[in-house]
C-alpha positions as CSV (number, residue, x, y, z in Angstrom):
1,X,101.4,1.6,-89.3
2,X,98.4,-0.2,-91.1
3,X,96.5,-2.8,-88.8
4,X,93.8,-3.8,-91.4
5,X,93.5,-4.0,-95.3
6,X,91.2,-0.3,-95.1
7,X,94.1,1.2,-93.3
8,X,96.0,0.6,-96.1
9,X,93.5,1.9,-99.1
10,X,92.6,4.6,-97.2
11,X,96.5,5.7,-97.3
12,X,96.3,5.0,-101.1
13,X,93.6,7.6,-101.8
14,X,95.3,10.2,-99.7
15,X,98.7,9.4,-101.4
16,X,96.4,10.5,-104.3
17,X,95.6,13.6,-103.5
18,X,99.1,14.7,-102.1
19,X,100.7,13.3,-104.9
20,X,98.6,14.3,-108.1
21,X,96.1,17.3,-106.2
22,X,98.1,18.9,-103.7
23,X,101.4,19.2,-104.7
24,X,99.9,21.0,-107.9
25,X,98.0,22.9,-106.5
26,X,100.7,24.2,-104.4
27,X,103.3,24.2,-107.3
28,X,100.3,26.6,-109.3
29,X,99.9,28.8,-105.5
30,X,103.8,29.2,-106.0
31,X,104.1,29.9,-110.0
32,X,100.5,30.6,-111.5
33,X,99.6,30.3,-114.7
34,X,99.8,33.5,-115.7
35,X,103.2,33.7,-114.2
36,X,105.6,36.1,-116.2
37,X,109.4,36.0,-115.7
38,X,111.4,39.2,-114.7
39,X,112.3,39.4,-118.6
40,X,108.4,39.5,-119.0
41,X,108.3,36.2,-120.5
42,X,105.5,33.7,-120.0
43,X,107.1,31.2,-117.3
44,X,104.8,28.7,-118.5
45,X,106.3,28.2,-121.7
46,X,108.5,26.3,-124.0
47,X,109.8,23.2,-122.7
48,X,107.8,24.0,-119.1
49,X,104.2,22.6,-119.3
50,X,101.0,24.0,-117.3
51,X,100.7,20.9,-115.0
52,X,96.9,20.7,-113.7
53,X,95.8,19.1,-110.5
54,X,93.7,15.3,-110.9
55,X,90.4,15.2,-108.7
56,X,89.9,11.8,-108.0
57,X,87.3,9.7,-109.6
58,X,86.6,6.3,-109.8
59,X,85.1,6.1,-113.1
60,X,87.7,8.3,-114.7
61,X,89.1,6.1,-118.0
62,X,92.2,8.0,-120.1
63,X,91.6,8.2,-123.4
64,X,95.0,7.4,-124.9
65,X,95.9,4.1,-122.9
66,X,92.3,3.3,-122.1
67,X,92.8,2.5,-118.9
68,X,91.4,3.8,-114.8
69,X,94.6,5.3,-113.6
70,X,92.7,6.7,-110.5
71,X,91.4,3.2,-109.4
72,X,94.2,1.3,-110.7
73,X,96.9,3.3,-108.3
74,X,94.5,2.9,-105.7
75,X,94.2,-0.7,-106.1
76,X,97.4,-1.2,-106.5
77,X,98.9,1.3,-103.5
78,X,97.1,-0.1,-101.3
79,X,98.1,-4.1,-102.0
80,X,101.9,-2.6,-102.1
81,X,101.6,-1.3,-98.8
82,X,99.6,-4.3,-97.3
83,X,102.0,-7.0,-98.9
84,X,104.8,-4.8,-96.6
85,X,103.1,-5.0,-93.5
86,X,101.9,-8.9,-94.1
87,X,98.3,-8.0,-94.5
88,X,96.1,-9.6,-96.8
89,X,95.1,-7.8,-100.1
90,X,92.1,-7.7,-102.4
91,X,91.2,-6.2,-105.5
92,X,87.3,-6.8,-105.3
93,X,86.1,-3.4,-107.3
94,X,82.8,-3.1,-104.8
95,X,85.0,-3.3,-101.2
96,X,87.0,-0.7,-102.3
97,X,84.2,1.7,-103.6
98,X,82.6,0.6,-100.3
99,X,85.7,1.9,-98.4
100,X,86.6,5.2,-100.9
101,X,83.5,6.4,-99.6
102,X,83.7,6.9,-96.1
103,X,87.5,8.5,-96.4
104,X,87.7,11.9,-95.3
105,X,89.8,13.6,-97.5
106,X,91.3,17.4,-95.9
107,X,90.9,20.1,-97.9
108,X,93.7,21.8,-99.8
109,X,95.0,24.7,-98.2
110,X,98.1,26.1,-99.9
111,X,101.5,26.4,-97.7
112,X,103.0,30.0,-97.7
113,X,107.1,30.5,-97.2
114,X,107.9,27.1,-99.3
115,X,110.1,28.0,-101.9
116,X,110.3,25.9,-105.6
117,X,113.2,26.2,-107.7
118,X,112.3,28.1,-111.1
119,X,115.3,26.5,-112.9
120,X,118.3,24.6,-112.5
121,X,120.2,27.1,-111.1
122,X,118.3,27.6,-108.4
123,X,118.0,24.3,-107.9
124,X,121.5,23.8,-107.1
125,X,121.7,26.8,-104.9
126,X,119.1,25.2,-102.4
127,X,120.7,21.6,-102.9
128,X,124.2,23.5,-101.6
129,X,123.0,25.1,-99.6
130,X,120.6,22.0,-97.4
131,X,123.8,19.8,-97.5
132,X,125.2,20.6,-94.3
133,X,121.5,19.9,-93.0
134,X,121.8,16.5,-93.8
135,X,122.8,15.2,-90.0
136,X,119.8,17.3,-88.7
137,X,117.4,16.0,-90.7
138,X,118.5,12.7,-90.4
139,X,118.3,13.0,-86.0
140,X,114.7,14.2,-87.1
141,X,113.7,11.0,-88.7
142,X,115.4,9.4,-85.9
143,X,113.7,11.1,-83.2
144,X,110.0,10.1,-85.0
145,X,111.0,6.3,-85.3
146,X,109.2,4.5,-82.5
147,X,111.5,3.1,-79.6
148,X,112.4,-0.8,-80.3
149,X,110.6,-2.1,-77.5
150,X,107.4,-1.0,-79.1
151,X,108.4,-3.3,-81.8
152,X,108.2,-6.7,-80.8
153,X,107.3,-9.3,-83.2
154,X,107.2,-6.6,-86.1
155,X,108.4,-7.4,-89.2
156,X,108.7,-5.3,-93.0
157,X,108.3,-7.5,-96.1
158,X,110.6,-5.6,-98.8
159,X,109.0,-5.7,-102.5
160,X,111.6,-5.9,-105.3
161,X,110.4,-4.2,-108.3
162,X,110.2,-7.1,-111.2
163,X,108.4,-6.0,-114.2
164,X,106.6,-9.5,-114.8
165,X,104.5,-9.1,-111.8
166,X,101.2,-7.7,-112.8
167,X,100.8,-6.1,-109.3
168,X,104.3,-4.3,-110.0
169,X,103.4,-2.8,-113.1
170,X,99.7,-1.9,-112.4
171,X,101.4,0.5,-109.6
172,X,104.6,1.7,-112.2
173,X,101.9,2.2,-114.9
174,X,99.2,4.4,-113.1
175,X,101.6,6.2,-111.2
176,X,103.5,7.4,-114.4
177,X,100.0,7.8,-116.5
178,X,98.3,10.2,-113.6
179,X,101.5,12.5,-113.6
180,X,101.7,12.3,-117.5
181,X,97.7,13.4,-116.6
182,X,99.0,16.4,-114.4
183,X,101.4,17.7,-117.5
184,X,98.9,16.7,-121.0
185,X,101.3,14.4,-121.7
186,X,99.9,10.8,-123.7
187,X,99.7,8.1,-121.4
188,X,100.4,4.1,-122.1
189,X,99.4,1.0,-121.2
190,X,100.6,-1.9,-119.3
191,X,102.0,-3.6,-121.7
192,X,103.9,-0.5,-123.2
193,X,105.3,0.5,-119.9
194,X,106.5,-2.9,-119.2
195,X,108.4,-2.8,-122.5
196,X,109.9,0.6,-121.2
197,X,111.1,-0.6,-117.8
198,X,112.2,-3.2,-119.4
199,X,114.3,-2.0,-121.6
200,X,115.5,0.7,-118.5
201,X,116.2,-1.5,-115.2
202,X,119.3,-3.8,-117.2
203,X,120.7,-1.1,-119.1
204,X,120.9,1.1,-115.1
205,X,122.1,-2.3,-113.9
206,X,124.8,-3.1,-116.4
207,X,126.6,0.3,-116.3
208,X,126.5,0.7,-112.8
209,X,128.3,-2.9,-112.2
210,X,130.8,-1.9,-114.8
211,X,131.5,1.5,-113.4
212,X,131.6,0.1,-109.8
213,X,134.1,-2.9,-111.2
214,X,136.5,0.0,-112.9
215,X,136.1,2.0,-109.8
216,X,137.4,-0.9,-107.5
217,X,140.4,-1.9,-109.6
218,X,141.5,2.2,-109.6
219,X,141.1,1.6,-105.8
220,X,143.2,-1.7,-105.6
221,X,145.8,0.4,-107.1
222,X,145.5,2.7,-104.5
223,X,145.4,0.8,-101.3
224,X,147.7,-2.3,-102.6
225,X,150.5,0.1,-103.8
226,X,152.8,1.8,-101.5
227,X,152.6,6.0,-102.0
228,X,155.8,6.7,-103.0
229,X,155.8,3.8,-105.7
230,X,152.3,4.5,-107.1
231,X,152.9,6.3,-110.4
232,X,150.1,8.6,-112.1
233,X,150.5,6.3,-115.7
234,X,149.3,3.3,-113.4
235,X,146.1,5.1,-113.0
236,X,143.0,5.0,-115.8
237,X,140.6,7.0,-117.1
238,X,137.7,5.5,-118.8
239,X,135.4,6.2,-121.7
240,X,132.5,3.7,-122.8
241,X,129.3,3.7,-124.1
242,X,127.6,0.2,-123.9
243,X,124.9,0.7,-126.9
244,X,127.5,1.1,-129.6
245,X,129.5,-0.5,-127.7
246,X,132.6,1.4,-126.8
247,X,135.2,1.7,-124.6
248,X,138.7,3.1,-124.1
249,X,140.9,3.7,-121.4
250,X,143.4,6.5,-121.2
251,X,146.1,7.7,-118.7
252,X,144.6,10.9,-116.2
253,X,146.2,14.4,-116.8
254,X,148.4,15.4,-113.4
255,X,146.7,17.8,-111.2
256,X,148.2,21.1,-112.0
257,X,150.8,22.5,-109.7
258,X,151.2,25.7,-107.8
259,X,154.3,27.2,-106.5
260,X,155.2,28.7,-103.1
261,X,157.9,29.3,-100.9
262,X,158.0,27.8,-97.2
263,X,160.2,28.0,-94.7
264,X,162.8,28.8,-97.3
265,X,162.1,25.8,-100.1
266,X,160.4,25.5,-102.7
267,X,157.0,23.7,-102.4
268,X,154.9,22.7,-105.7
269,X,151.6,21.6,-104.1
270,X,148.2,20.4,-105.9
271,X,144.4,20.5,-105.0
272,X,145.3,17.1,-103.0
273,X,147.8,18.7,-101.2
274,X,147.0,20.5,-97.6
275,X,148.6,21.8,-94.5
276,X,147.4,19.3,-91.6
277,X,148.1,20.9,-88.5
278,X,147.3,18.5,-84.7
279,X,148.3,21.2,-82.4
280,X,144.7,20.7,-80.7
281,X,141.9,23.5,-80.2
282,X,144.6,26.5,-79.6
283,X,143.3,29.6,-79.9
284,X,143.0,32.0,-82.6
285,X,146.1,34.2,-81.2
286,X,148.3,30.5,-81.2
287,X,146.9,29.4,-84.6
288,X,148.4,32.7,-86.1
289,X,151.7,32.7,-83.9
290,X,152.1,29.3,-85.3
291,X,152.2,30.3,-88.8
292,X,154.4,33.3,-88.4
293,X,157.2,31.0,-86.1
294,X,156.6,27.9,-88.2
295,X,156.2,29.5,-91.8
296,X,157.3,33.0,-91.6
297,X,153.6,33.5,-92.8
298,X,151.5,36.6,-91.7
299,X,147.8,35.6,-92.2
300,X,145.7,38.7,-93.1
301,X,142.6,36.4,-93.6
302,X,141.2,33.3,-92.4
303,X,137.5,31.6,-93.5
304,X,135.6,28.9,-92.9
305,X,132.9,27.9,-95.6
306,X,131.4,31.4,-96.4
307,X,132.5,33.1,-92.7
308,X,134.9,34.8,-92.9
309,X,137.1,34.1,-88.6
310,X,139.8,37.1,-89.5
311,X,140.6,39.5,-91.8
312,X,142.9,42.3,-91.1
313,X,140.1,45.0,-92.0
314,X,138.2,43.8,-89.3
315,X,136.9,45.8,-85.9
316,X,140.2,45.5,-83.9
317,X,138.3,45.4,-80.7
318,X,136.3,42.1,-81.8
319,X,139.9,40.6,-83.9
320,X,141.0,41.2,-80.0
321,X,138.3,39.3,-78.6
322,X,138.3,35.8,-81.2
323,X,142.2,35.9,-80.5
324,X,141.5,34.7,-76.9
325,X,138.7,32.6,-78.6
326,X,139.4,29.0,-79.2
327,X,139.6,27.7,-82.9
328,X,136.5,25.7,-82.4
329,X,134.5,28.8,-79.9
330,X,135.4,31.3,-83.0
331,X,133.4,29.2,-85.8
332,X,130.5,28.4,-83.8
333,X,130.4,31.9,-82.4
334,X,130.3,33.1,-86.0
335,X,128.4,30.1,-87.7
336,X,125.6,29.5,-84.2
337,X,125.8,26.4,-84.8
338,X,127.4,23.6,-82.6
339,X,130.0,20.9,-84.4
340,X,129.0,17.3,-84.4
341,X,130.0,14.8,-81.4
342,X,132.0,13.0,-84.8
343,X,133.5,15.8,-86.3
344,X,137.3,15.8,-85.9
345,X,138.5,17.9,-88.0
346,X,137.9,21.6,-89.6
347,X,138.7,22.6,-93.2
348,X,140.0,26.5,-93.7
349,X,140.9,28.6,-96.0
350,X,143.9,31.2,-95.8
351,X,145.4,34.1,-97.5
352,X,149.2,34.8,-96.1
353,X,152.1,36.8,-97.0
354,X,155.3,35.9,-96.7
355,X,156.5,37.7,-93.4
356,X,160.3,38.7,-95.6
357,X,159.0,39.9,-98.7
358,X,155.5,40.6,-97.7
359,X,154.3,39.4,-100.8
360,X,151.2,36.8,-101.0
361,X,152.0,33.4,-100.5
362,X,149.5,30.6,-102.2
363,X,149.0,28.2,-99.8
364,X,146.5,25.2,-99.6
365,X,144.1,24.7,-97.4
366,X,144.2,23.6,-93.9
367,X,143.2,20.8,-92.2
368,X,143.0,21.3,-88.3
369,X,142.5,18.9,-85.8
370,X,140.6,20.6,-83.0
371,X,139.9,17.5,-81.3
């Protein structure tokens, strides 16, 4: 939390050197240039550029756009940040060479064990794999925010991006320059990049409203309309495109159906569909009875995300043991980690067989109320 005007540049120059230094420098620890894939292909190659870090300098002018990107960001950082906090800015070249040179800048030393996605793929293996760390990491944050009795009389000032203000753009245009610096890419000028996020902000605002306005009318459908009356030809798909412009609306496919055979009838049930069982945390040994009295079902396996709670192959002795188990006490014993305070309910997967002809039953998958 800034107190003074030099609090506030001095968090613009290290901003720098994390944003445009370090984080280079680490990407380059993690994938150097010399970096050859497992086909024996250059990695830096094609569409992926050789980024390079940016050492700061004040005097440093691009040659394309003509203009200081280093001071610039600087500048304009550090008057962002003060206008938040209700300090008083300046752009006064000599105070902030003045400051610049009594900040103490750590020296880059690169992180082992962080791992960078090499392509999409992998990408979207660590993002699925980091969503079910989203409640930790948010009781993180909340554990570093300061208690609210230490806030008395404080007060944010939010800044709403508007392209006219020369402050705004000043900030958009050195930021986007100094990473086009890190990847040899041609930099532009203020006016240019005001003409570009001009030309971006309505078109993101536009479609979103529209999208948003055909979501909610789908959802009046849904909540004014009773469930047994609400037909699938009542429903819409959409198509548009606002530069030519176009737009259609058609009528949704139905989900396809799968057959199966319970308690005697015949049930055609969709991805929608589930089995919602409230019988409270039972155990394992109850959850299975259940099936076999209620649905003449023998379940030979039972998982829970990728863990697997039962599978008829299993070590008999330890089957034994998770059938006294609670529903609940067998996933966290398996998963070692605890269920939210929140959490109600828990989504599994099941493969039966029917307990008459002993052939496999397809069955959707259950949602059980432990709590």
């Amino acid at each position: 939390r800034p107190v003074t005007f030099e609090d506030c540049v001095v968090w613009a120059r290290l901003r720098f050197e994390t944003m445009f230094n370090n984080q280079i420098r680490q990407l380059l620890h993690n994938f150097p240039e010399d970096q050859v894939t497992s086909s024996g292909a250059k990695f830096w190659s094609g569409s992926k550029r050789c980024p390079k870090p940016l050492a700061f300098d004040l005097e440093n002018s691009c040659e394309d756009a003509r203009m200081r990107n280093h001071f610039d960001f600087v500048v304009a950082a550090a008057n962002l940040r003060a206008s938040m906090f209700g300090i008083k800015g300046r752009t006064d070249e000599e105070y902030f060479r003045e400051v610049l040179k009594n900040v103490i800048v750590p020296d880059f030393s690169p992180q082992e064990g962080i791992k960078i996605a090499a392509n999409d793929a992998e990408a979207e293996a660590e993002n699925s794999s980091s969503m079910d760390s989203g409640e930790t990491e948010a009781e993180n944050i909340l554990s570093t925010l300061p208690k609210q009795s230490e806030l008395a009389g404080f007060k944010l000032n939010p800044i709403d991006f508007d392209k006219d203000f020369d402050d705004h753009m000043l900030f958009v245009t050195a930021c986007s320059n100094l990473r086009a610096l890190n990847y040899s890419i041609p930099t532009e000028d203020t006016h240019r990049s005001r003409a570009i996020a001009g030309r971006i902000i309505p078109a993101i605002a536009t479609t979103t409203a529209l999208v948003t306005g055909l979501i909610c009318f789908e959802l009046y459908k849904i909540v004014g309309t009773a469930r047994n009356e609400l037909k699938i030809d009542a429903l819409k798909n959409c198509f548009l495109n606002l530069a030519i412009p176009f737009m259609t609306l058609s009528e949704p496919t139905a989900p396809s159906k799968t057959k199966a055979l319970l308690q005697g009838k015949e049930w055609n049930w969709t991805a929608w569909d589930s089995l919602d069982m409230n019988e409270g945390d039972i155990t394992l040994g109850e959850f299975m009875d259940l099936f076999e009295n209620k649905y003449n079902l023998e379940i030979s396996m039972i998982s829970y995300g990728v863990a697997i709670l039962y599978s008829f192959f299993a070590n008999k002795k330890k089957v034994e043991e998770r059938k006294k188990m609670k529903m609940s006490e067998v996933i966290t014993s398996v998963n070692k980690k605890d269920f939210p305070p929140n959490q109600l309910f828990i989504v599994l997967e099941l493969i039966a067989n029917d307990l008459t002809t002993d052939e496999e039953v397809e069955i959707p998958y259950v949602k059980f109320r432990f709590r």
